[in-house]
C-alpha positions as CSV (number, residue, x, y, z in Angstrom):
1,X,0.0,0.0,0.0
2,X,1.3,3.5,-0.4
3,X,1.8,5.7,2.8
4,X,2.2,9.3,2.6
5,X,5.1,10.4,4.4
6,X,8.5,12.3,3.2
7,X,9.8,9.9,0.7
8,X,6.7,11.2,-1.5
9,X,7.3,15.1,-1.1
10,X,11.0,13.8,-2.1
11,X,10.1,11.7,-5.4
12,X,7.5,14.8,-6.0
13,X,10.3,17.5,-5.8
14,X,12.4,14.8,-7.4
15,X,9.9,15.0,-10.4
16,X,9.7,18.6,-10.5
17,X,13.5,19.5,-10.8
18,X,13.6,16.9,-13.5
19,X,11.0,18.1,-15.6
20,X,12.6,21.5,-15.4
21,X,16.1,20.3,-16.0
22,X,14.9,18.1,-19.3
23,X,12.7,20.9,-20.0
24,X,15.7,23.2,-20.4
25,X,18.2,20.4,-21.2
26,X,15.6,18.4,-24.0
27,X,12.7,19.8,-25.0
28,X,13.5,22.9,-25.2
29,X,16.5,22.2,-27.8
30,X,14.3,20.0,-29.3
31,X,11.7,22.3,-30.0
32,X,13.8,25.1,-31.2
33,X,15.5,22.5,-33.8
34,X,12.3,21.7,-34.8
35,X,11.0,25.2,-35.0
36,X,13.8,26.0,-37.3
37,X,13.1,23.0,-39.5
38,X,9.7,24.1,-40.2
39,X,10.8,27.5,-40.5
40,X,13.5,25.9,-43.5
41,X,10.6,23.7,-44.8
42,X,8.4,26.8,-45.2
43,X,11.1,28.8,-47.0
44,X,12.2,26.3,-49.1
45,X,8.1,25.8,-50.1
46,X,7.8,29.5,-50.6
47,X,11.0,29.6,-52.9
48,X,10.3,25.8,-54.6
49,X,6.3,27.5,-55.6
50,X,8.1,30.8,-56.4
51,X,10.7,28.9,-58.7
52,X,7.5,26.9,-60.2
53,X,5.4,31.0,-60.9
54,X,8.8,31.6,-62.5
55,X,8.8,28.9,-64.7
56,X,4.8,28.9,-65.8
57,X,5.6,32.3,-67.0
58,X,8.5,31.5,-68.3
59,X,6.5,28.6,-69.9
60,X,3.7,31.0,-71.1
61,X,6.8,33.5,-72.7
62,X,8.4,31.2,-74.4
63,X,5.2,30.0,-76.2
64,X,3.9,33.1,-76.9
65,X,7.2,33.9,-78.4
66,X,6.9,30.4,-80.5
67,X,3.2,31.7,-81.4
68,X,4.8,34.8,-83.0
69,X,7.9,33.1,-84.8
70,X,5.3,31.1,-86.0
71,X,3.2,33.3,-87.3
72,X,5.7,34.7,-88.7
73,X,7.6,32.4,-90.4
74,X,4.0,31.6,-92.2
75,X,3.6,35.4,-92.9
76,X,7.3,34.5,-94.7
77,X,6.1,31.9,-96.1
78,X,2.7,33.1,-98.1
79,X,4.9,36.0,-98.9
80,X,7.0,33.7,-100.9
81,X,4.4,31.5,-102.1
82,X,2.7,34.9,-103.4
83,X,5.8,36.0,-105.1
84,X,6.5,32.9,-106.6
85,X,2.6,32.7,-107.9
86,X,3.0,36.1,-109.2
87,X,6.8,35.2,-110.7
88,X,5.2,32.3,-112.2
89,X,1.9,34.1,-113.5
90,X,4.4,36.7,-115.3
91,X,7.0,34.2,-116.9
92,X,3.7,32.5,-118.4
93,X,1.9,35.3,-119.3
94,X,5.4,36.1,-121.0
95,X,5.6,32.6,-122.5
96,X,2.2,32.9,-124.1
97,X,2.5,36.1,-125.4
98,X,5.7,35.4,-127.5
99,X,4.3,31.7,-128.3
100,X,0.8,33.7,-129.9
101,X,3.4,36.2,-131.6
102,X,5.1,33.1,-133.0
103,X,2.2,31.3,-134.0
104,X,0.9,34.5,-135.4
105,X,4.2,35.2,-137.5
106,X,4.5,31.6,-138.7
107,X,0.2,32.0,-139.4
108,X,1.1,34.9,-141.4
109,X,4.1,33.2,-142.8
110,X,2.2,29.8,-144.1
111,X,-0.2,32.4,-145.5
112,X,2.1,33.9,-147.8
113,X,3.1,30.6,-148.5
114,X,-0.5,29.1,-149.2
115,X,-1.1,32.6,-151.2
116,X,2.2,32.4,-153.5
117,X,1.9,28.8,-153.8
118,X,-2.4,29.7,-155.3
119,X,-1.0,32.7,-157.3
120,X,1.8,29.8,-158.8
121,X,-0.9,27.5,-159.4
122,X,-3.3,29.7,-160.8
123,X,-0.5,31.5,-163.2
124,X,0.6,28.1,-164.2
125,X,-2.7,26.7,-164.5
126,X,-3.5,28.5,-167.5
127,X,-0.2,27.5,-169.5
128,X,-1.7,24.3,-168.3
129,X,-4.7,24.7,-170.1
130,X,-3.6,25.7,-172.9
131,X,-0.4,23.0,-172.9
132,X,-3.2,20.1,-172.4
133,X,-5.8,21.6,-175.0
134,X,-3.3,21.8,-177.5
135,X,-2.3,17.7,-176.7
136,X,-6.2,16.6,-177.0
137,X,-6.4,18.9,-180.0
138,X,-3.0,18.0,-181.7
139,X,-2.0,21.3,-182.9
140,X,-0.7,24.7,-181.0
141,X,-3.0,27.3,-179.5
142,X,-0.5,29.6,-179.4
143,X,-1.2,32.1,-182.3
């Protein structure tokens, strides 16, 4: 059974002074590391979600700079495309113009031909005539 008498004011006492020595031996240590690790893991959460902002916008620069080299380089591109249509458009409107004024000179030329070559036949058709009449007949019309 337990009896109150001295021993318990002693392991009382005894209790006390050692919850105040490991209080400022222990604990308090302790909770001061502690403290200071939080205080580190909070900093280091501040600076990791600031270095993540930093690179979302970073993120959203680069793309919007991607957007406009983009747009851009397709701009370029038409541009050249539209050059090239328009280059292309000139060289065959050029083409076609000096095929028609070849087909036109060589019209005009197979013209004369057809027109010296009917002139020929029609000045030499005559003598014809007359050559062949004067065969079937058997005597000259030549007077």
């Amino acid at each position: 059974m337990i009896t109150i008498d001295i021993t318990l004011v002693i392991h009382i006492i005894n209790m006390i002074v050692l919850m105040v020595v490991l209080n400022h031996i222990l604990y308090k240590p302790v909770q001061s590391i502690l403290e200071k690790r939080r205080d580190t893991l909070d900093s280091l959460n501040k600076d990791v979600e600031q270095f993540e902002q930093n690179a979302r916008h970073r993120q959203k620069e680069v793309d919007k700079k991607m957007r406009e080299a983009s747009a851009r380089a397709k701009e370029a591109l038409d541009s050249a495309r539209s050059e090239a249509q328009a280059a292309g458009d000139e060289k065959i409107a050029a083409i076609r113009s000096e095929a028609d004024s070849e087909k036109e000179k060589q019209l005009a030329e197979i013209r004369a031909q057809v027109e010296a070559a009917r002139k020929e036949l029609l000045d030499g058709a005559s003598d014809f005539a007359k050559e062949m009449a004067g065969k079937i007949l058997g005597r000259s019309l030549e007077a």
